[in-house]
N, C-alpha and C positions, 0 to 999 in steps of 0.2 A: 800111373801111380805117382802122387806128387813124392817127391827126397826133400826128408825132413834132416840138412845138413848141420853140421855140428863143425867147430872150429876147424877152419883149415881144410874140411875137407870138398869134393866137387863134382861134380856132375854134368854129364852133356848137354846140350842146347837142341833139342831137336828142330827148333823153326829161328830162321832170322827177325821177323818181327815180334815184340815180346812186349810186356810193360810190366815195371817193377813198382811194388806196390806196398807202399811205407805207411805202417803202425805204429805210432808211437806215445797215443797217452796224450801228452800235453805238444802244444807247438814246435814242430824241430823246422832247421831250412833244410831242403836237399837239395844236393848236386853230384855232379860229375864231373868225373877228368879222363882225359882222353892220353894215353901216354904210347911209347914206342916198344918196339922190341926189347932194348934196355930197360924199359919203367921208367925214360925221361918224358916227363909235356915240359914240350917243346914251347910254351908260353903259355901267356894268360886267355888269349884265344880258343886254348885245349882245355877249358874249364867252363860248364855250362852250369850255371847260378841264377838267383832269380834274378839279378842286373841284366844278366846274358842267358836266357834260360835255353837258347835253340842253338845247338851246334849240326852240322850236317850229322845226320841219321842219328840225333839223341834231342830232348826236348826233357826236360825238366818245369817243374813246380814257380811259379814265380813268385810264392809269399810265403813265409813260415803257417804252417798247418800240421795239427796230429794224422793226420794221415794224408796222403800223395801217390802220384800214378806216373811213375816217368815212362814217357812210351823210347822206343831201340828200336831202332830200323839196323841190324847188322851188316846188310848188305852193301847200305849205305855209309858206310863208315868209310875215310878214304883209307887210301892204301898202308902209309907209315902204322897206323891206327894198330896195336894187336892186345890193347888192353883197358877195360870202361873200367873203372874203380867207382863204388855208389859211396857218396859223404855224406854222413848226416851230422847235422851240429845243431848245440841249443842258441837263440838268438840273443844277442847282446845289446844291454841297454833297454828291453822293454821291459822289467818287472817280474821277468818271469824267472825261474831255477838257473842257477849260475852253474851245474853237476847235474849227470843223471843220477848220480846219488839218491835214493829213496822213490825217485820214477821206474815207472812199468819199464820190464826189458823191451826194446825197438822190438818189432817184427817185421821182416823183410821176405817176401814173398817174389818169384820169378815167375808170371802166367804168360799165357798165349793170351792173344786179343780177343778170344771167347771165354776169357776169363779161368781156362782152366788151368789151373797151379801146376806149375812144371817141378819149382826146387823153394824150399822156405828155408828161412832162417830165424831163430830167437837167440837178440846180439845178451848173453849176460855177463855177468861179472863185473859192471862195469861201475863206476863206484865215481873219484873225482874227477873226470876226463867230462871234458864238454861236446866236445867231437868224435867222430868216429868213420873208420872206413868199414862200412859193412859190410860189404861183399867185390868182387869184381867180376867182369865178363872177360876172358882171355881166348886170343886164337892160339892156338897150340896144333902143326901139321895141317893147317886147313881148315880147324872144324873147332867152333866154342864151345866154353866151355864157363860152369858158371863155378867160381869157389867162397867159399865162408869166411869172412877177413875176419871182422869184429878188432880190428885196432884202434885201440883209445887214445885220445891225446888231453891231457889235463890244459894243455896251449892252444885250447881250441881252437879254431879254423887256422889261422895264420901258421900254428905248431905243425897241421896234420899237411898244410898244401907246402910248407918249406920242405918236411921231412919225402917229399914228393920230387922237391928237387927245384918247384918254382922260386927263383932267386926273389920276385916282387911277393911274395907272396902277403905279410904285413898289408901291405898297400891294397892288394884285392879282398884281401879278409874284411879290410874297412870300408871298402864300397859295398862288398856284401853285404854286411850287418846295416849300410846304412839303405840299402836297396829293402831290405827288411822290414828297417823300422818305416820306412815309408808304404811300406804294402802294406802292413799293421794298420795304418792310421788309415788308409783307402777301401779297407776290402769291408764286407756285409759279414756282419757277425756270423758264427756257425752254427747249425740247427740243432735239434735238439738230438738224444743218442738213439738208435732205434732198436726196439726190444731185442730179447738174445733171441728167440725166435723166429728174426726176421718177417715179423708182423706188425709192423710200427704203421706200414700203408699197403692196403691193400690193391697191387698197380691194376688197373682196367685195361690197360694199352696191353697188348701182345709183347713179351721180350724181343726182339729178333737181336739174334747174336751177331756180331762182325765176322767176317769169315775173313780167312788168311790173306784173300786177296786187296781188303780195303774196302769191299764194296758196301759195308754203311753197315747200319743197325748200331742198337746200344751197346755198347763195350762189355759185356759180361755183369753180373753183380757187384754195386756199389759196394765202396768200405764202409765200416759203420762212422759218421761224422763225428766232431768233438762234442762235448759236452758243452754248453751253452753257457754264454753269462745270466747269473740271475738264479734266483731259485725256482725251482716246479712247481706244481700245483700240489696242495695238498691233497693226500690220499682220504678218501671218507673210511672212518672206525669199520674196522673187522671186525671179525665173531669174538666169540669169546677169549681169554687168554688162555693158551695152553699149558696145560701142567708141568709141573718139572717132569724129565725123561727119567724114568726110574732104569739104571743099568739093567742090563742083561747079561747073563754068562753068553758069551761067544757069538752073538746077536750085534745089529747094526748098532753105532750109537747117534744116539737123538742131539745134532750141535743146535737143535734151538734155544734160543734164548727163555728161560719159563720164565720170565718177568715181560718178555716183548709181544707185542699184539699184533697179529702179523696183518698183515695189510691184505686189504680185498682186492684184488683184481678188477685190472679197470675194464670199462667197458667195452665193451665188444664192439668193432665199426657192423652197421645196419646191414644184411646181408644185400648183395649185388643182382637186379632183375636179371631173369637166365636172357642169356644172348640167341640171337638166331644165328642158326648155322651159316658158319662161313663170317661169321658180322664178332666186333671188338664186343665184348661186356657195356652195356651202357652205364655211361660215370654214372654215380652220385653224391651228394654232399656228405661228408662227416664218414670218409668208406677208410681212415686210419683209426688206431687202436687211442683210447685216453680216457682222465678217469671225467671227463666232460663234454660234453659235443662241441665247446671251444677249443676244448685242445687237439679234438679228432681233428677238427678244421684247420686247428694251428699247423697238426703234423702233416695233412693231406696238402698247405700250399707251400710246405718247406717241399715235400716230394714232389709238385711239379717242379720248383725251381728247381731241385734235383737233376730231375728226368730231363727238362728241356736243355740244363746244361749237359749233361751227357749226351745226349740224343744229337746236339750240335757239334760236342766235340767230336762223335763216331762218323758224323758230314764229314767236318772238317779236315779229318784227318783220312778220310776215304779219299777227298780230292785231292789231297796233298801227295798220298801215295797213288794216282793214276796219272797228276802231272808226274811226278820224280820217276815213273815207270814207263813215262812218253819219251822223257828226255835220255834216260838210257838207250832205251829201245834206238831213239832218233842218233843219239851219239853215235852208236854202234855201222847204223847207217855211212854215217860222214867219215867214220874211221874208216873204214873199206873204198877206198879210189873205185874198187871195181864197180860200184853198187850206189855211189854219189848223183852221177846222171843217167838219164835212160830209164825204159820204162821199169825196168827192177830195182832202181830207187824210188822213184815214184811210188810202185804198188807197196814198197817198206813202209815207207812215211806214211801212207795212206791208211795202213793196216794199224802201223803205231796209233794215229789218231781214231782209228775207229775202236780199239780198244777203249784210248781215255774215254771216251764219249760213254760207252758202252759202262766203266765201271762207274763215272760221275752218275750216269742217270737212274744205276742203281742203287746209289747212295744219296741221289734225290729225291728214288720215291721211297724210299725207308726213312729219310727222313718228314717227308710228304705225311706218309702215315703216322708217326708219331705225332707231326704237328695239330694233323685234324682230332687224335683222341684227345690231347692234350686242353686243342683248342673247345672240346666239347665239353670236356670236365671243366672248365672255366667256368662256361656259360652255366652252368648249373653250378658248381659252386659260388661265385661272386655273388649271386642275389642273398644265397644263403646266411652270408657273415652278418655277424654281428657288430658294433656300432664302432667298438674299439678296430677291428680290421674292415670295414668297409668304407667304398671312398665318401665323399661327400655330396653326392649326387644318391648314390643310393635309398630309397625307400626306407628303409628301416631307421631312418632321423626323424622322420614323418610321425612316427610314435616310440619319441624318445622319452625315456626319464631317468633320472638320476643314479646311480647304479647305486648296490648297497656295498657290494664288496672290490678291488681292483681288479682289471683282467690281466691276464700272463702276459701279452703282450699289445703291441703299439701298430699303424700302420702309418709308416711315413710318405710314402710311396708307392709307386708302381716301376717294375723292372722289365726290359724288355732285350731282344738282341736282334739282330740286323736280317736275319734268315725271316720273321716274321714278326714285324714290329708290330702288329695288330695284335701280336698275344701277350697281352699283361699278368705280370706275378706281381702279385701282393708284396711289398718288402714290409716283411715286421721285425720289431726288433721289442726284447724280450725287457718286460717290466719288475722290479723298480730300474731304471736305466744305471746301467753302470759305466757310461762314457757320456760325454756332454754333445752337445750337437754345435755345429759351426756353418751355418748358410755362408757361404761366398757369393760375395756380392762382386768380386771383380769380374774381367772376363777370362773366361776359361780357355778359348778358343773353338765353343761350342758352335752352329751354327745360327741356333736360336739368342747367343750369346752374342755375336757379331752386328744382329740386328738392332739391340738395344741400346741406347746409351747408358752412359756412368748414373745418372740420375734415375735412371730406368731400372738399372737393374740392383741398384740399393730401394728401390720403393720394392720390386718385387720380393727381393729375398727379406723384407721386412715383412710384407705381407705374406711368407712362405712361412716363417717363424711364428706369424700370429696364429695362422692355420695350425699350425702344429702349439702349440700353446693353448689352442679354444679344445683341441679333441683332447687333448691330457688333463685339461680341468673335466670334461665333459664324461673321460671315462671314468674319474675317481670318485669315492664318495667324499659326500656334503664334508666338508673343512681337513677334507686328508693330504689337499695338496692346497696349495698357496703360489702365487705368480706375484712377479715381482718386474720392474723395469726399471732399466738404466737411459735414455735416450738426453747426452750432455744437452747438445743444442737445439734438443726440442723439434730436429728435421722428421720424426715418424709419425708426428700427431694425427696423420690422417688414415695412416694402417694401424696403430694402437688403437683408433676408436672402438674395434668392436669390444676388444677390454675394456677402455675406461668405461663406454655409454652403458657397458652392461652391471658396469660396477663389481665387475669380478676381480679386479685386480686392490692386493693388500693394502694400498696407497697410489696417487698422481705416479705416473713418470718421475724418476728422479731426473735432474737436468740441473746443470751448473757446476761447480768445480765439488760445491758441501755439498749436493745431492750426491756425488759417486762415493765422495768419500763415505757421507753416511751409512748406507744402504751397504760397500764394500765391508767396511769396520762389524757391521750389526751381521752380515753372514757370516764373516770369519771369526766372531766373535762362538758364533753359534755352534762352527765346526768343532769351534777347539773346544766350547765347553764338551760334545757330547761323545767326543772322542774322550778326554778325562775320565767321564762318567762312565762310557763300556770298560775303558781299560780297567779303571778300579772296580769293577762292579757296581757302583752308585749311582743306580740308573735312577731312584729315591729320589736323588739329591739336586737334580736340576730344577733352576727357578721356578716358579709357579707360572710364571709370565713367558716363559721361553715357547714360541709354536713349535710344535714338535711334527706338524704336518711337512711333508713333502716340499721342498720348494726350489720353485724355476725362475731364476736370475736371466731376464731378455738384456741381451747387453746389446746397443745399438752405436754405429759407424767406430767402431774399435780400427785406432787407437785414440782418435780425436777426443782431446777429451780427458786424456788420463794419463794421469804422470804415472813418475817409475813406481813407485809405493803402491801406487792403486795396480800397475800391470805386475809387480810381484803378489796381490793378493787374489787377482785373476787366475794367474797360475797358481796359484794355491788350493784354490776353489776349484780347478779343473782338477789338480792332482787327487782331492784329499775327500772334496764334497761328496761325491758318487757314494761314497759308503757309508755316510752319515745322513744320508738324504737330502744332500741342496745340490742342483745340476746347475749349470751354464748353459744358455742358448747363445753364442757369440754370431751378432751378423759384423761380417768384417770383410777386407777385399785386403790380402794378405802382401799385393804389393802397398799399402800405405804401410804396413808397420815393418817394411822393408830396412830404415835404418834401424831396426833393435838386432839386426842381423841373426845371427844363429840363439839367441837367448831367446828368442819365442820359437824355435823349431819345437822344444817339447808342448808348449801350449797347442800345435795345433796338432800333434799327433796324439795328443790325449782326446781331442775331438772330433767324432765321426765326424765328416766332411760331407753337406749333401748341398745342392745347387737352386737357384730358384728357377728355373728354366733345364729340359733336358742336356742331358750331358751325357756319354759315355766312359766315366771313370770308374765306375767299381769293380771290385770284381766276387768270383764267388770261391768258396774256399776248397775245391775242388778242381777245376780244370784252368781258374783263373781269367775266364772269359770277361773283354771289358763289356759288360752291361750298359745299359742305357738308363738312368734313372729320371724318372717324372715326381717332380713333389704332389704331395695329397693337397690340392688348392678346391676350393668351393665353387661350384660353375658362376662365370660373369652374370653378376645382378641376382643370386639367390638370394635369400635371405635366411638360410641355413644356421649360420655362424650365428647368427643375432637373435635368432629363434633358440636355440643351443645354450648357450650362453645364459641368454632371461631365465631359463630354467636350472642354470646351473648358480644362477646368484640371487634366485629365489629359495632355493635350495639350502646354500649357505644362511642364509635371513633366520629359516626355519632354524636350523640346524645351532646359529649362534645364540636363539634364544632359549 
């Protein structure tokens, strides 16, 4: 029975491997301290953060996220070790709540690795404090034990890790928050929230649980993810409106609204062919809940990417703990002179390895089996999508036309991780864009990156950014979105062609010192008016002549090109645009704008960061796995784009007469 603990109080630990499981509403970082019998850590080594997320037998979150999963190996904890203190704090410097002030109380949960709740906690009271000690694991005689901290510090992190006794603390607060803000600007937005129900996707794969020993399967029941950027789909009109609740003596009472029209329920995913005995559910497309078969789709490829990261983290972390169970095991061996040589060390060693063996290869085929259900709902989802999430090869461009209304989301890409790089997830990210994009053109240290030259891989990531510019005209209707480019020196005329030939773009390339300005002056000019206009209410009142459509600014070879005036209205437009409707596409290679030194670090952590050539930097907002991303590019010598495109400024023609 899980212990629902309340301040101060505590409860035993029954198993040493554990994972503590953080809810919190809006983004927090979490970490850990590792302290002594007195409650001293002993340094900043004793503190595991998303800088430093892995201490021996603790492993922590490595990016601010509303919810997290720190896995505890206790056994593995060294010796001095006799107390984990859990930190949660809010991040500093990104935009977001400076107090849990008017945020959801945390909830801090203690499970076994099958997911079942050992001891919970809900931190309240908490008001101007930014940080928090939620709980702690304590040895007390031998045996842990888990208690209810909930201490607040208004001095967030620096106040809560001094009051702990670490003299540097200041100084690691600041690499935290700054390890933060840079995982901010790297990781894949987070999915959408899944019903209370827990029918958001309906999984095909068999759960298999992790069992105490390591030996694989998925980790127990996912937490529910954050809330997305971006608005959802709109629900289709319900029945009629309900009455007002006339009282009743001593009878329920009616909190419905008699003015509100309650919303219809969305649709139901398509029921699943019955499986043959002993055999997984056969996938199908559109098998999550939404009130559209684009958003069942939407939610069904957010839950593979889901599953496969879990599914990889319960591998991972199976052969982690069968190596760390070999090397005990082998220690133990070498400790013992008697037992070192002769065939009763041998048969030790022996035995040590044939365990790891034994518990990897049952963490290989559980993840085996996960990858083939996975790999087979692919195959059957992918043809299915529609134009806005499928890639450019796909069929369904073959009979394209103009949409009437915008879709929820975008496909920029494909995701993939190292266990089976042949299974592609869809990366989307949700529409109108609330962050601007940034192709890097420098080298990453990728190995498709390596192969390229400087000239090679500024053509590509230009051509990465048109691709992604032709599908965002292609998905929006006739004059709702507008494209725009910057290109000083005129070097991208041959990747802009599929815009200009197609005449889909609002004007030439801008190029020259009066092109940036112009084009810079005429967007910021735009921001400001239409922010006036919301704040006052006078939405009336803007020009007759102003486009009020959608618009993408391609900014090409940044910073070349552009004085301080024009890179202070770039940042402006990165900060300010997103919510007014004008984005930035910056292709840039972040060592040229090396001398503005730290005055562009907020420019580019205001923009997702994607590559034109694979790379392994992203990560997911969950286990923090570095992903591999592939850009959404048009196969060599299609003629997709250009076909797409005629139709999307044919379209426009119509539309402007």
């Amino acid at each position: 029975m899980t212990a629902e603990l309340v301040r101060g109080q505590n409860h035993p630990l029954p198993q040493a491997r554990l994972e503590i499981r953080v809810s919190a509403g809006k983004p927090v970082v979490a970490g850990a301290t590792l302290s002594d019998e007195q409650g001293t850590i002993r340094g900043a080594d004793w503190v595991a953060h998303p800088a430093s997320p892995n201490l021996p037998g603790l492993e922590v979150s490595k990016q601010a996220a509303a919810d997290h999963r720190l896995a505890v190996d206790l056994d593995a904890m060294p010796g001095p070790v006799h107390r984990v203190s859990v930190l949660l704090a809010l991040p500093v410097g990104v935009g977001g709540p400076v107090s849990f002030a008017g945020l959801a109380a945390p909830f801090v949960a203690v499970t076994g690795l099958d997911g079942t709740e050992i001891a919970s906690y809900t931190i309240t009271s908490l008001d101007s404090e930014s940080a928090v000690v939620a709980l702690e694991l304590y040895r007390r005689q031998g045996t842990w034990k888990v208690r209810a901290v909930g201490q607040g510090y208004a001095g967030g992190l620096a106040a809560m890790l001094q009051d702990q006794g670490l003299p540097q603390a200041a100084q690691l607060a600041a690499a935290i928050n700054e390890a933060v803000a840079q995982g901010l600007a790297r990781s894949v937005a987070a999915p959408p929230p899944r019903p209370s129900d827990g029918g958001g996707r309906v999984r095909t794969a068999a759960a298999g649980g992790s069992t105490g020993d390591g030996s694989g399967g998925p980790s127990g029941p996912a937490p529910i993810p954050p809330v997305p950027p971006g608005p959802g789909p709109v629900p289709s009109p319900g029945p009629e409106p309900v009455p007002p609740a006339q009282p009743v003596a001593n009878g329920p009472v009616n909190y419905q609204h008699p003015g509100r029209t309650p919303a219809a329920p969305p649709v139901p995913p398509p029921p699943a062919p019955p499986a043959q005995p002993g055999q997984p559910a056969q996938p199908i497309a559109g098998d999550a809940t939404g009130w559209t078969m684009d958003e069942r789709l939407y939610n069904q490829v957010w839950g593979m990417f889901e599953d496969l990261a879990r599914t990889t983290a319960a591998y991972r972390s199976a052969v982690d703990f069968a190596e760390s169970r070999m090397e005990q095991e082998l220690d133990r061996v070498l400790s013992d002179p008697r037992s070192r040589i002769g065939s009763a060390g041998d048969a030790a060693r022996a035995e040590a390895r044939a365990k790891h063996a034994q518990l990897v290869d049952q963490a290989r085929a559980a993840l085996d089996r996960d990858l083939a259900q996975l790999a087979a709902e692919s195959e059957v989802v992918e043809p299915a999508l529609p134009p806005a999430f499928a890639r450019w090869d796909s069929p369904v461009w073959q009979g394209y036309r103009v949409p009437m209304e915008t879709p929820m989301a975008l496909r920029l890409g494909d995701l993939h991780l190292p266990e089976r790089p042949e299974l592609r997830i869809p990366m989307l990210i949700r529409l109108p864009l609330e962050r601007g994009l940034w192709v890097d053109s420098g080298r990453t240290g990728s190995a498709e990156g390596a192969l390229a030259d400087s000239a090679e891989l500024r053509r590509l990531a230009m051509d990465t950014a048109v691709a992604h510019a032709a599908r965002m005209l292609a998905v929006h209707p006739a004059g709702e979105f507008t494209v725009q480019a910057i290109d000083p020196a005129g070097s991208a005329a041959s990747s802009l062609a599929p815009l200009t030939q197609s005449g889909v773009l609002r004007e030439p390339p801008a190029s020259g010192a009066g092109g940036v300005t112009a084009v810079l002056a005429r967007l910021t000019q735009r921001v400001d008016l239409v922010q006036m206009a919301i704040r006052g209410g006078a939405s009336d009142s803007l020009p007759p002549d102003l486009d009020t459509a959608e618009q993408l600014l391609i900014v090409n070879d940044f910073p070349h090109g552009f004085d301080d005036r024009a890179v202070t209205q770039l940042r402006y437009l990165a900060d300010e645009g997103p919510a007014v409707g004008v984005h930035l596409m910056m292709v840039a290679d972040r060592e040229d704008a090396r001398e503005y030194g730290p005055v562009l670090d907020p420019l580019w952590r205001a923009l997702l960061r994607i590559t034109p050539v694979p790379d392994d930097y992203l990560a997911d907002p969950w286990v923090g796995h570095a992903w591999t991303y592939e850009p959404a590019l048009a196969p060599a010598g299609s003629a997709v784009l250009h076909q797409v495109l005629g139709q999307v400024a044919e379209a426009r023609r119509a539309w402007g007469r």
